[in-house]
C-alpha positions, -999 to +999 in steps of 0.1 A: -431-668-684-402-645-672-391-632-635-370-611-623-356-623-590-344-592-568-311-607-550-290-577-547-294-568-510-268-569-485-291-585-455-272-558-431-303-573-402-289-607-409-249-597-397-227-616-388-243-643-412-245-622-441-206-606-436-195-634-452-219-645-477-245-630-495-281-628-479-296-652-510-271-683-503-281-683-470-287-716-467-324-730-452-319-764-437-285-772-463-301-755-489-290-721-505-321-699-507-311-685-540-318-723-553-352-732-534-362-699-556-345-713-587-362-744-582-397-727-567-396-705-605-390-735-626-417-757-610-437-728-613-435-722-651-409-694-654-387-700-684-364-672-680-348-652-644-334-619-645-313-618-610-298-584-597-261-585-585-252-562-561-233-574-528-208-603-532-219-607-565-187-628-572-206-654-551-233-656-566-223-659-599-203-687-593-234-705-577-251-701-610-224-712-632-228-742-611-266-745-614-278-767-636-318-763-653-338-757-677-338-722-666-324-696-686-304-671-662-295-635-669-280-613-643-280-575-639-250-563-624-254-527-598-225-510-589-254-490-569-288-500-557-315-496-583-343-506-555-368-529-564-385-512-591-356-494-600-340-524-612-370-535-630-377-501-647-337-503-656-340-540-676-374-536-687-365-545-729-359-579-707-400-585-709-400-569-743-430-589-759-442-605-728-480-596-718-475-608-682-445-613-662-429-622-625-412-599-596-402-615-568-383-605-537-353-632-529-351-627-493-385-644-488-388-682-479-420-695-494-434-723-512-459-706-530-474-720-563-464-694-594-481-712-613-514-708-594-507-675-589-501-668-625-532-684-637-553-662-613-536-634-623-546-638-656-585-637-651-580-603-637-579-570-656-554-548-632-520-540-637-509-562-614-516-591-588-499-589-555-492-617-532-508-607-498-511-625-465-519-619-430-494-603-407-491-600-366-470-574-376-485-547-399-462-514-386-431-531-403-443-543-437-468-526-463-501-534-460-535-531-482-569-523-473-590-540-500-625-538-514-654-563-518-640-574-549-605-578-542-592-549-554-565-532-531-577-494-530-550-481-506-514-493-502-493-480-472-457-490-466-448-489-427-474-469-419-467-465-376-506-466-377-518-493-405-550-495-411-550-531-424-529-561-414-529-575-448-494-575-458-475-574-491-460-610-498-428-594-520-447-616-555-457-598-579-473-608-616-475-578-637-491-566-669-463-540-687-489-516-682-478-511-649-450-493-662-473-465-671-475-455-628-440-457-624-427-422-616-414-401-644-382-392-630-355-408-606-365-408-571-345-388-543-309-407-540-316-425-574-336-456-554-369-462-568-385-486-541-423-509-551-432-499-517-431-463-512-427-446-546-451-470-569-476-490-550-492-461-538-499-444-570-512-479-582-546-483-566-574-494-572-546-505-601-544-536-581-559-569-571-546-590-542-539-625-540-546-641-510-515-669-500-521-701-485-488-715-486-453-705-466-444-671-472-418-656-449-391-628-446-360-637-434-344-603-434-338-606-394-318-628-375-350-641-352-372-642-386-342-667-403-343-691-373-378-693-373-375-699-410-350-730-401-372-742-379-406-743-405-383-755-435-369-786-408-406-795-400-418-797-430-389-818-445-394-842-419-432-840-424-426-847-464-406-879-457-432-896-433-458-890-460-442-885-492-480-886-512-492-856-489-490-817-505-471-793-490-483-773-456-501-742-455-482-721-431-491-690-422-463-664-416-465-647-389-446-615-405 
């Protein structure tokens, strides 16, 4: 299976910790987030990571020249911001061949099982499979209303009135039939963003996925420390039972 691993954001919310390193090494509890992903996508059957580059890219490729696994690693340097799909539209010969493949956002924490995720995706028929979980705050993220089968029929990003608090995780499997709603032309200011310029169009294109296991944003200061916090208890709740799986944590973003 391939991903691509979108790691070009600056993390302005996260100043002053992000003036002086990118917002994917941040590290969580010693850890640079950029490798709990690395190691999150090879547990979870990936093969082969497309990363975007954007901000102190320097950094970053000098962390992977250091990483070693059995992952093969391609990065995607942008002098400008694609956006999310952007950059995916822009590298899509990368899953030339490939029925199914990975998008993932790398300023979540999570400890989600791809490979689950991957194998549930694949008994469903949509164009996509979108990691969702409950929110306590639905104005700031996008959120899907969903039928009795699972299928998200309406996809609104920051709506100041949501109707749902069912929020989109930032994990994505997709079929390369999804291509087919992305929008024709650029959009305004050459940003094409999952969120508010192809999501929409996608339903009832869609089927959700409902997460069990950590899945957090970090893009704010208060949201990182919290993100510490969870990361330091369940370390320390691994090594006094090494045998046990890891918790279910429910994000509260």
């Amino acid at each position: 299976m391939k991903a691509f691993l979108l790691a070009a954001g600056e993390g302005r919310r996260l100043r002053p910790l992000t003036d002086t390193i990118p917002k994917c090494l941040v590290p969580i509890g010693g850890t640079p987030l950029l490798a709990i992903w690395l190691e999150t996508l090879e547990r979870g059957g990936v093969t082969d990571v497309l990363i975007n580059l954007h901000y102190a890219h320097e950094q970053v490729r000098r962390f992977l020249a250091g990483w070693q696994s059995s992952l093969r690693v391609e990065t995607a340097y942008e002098p400008a911001l694609l956006g999310s799909a952007g950059t995916v539209l822009a590298n899509r010969r990368f899953v030339d061949g490939e029925e199914s493949f990975l998008v993932a956002y790398a300023d979540n924490l999570t400890t989600i099982d791809l490979g689950r995720m991957a194998a549930f995706h694949a008994r469903t028929s949509t164009a996509l499979t979108m990691a969702v979980q409950p929110t306590d705050r639905p104005s700031q993220k996008g959120t899907v209303i969903l039928d009795g089968e699972g299928h998200i029929v309406a996809f609104e990003e920051k709506s100041p009135a949501p109707l749902s608090n069912l929020a989109n995780g930032g994990v994505y499997m997709m079929r390369r039939s999804a291509f087919r709603h992305f929008p024709e032309g650029p959009a305004e200011g050459g940003v094409l963003d999952f969120g508010y310029h192809v999501l929409p169009r996608m339903a009832p294109d869609l089927t959700a996925y409902l997460v069990e296991e950590l899945l957090m944003d970090i893009g704010t200061l208060g949201d990182y420390e919290s993100a510490q916090r969870l990361w330091t208890r369940r370390a320390h709740s691994a090594a006094k039972n090494p045998t046990s799986s890891a918790p279910t944590t429910s994000s509260s973003g």
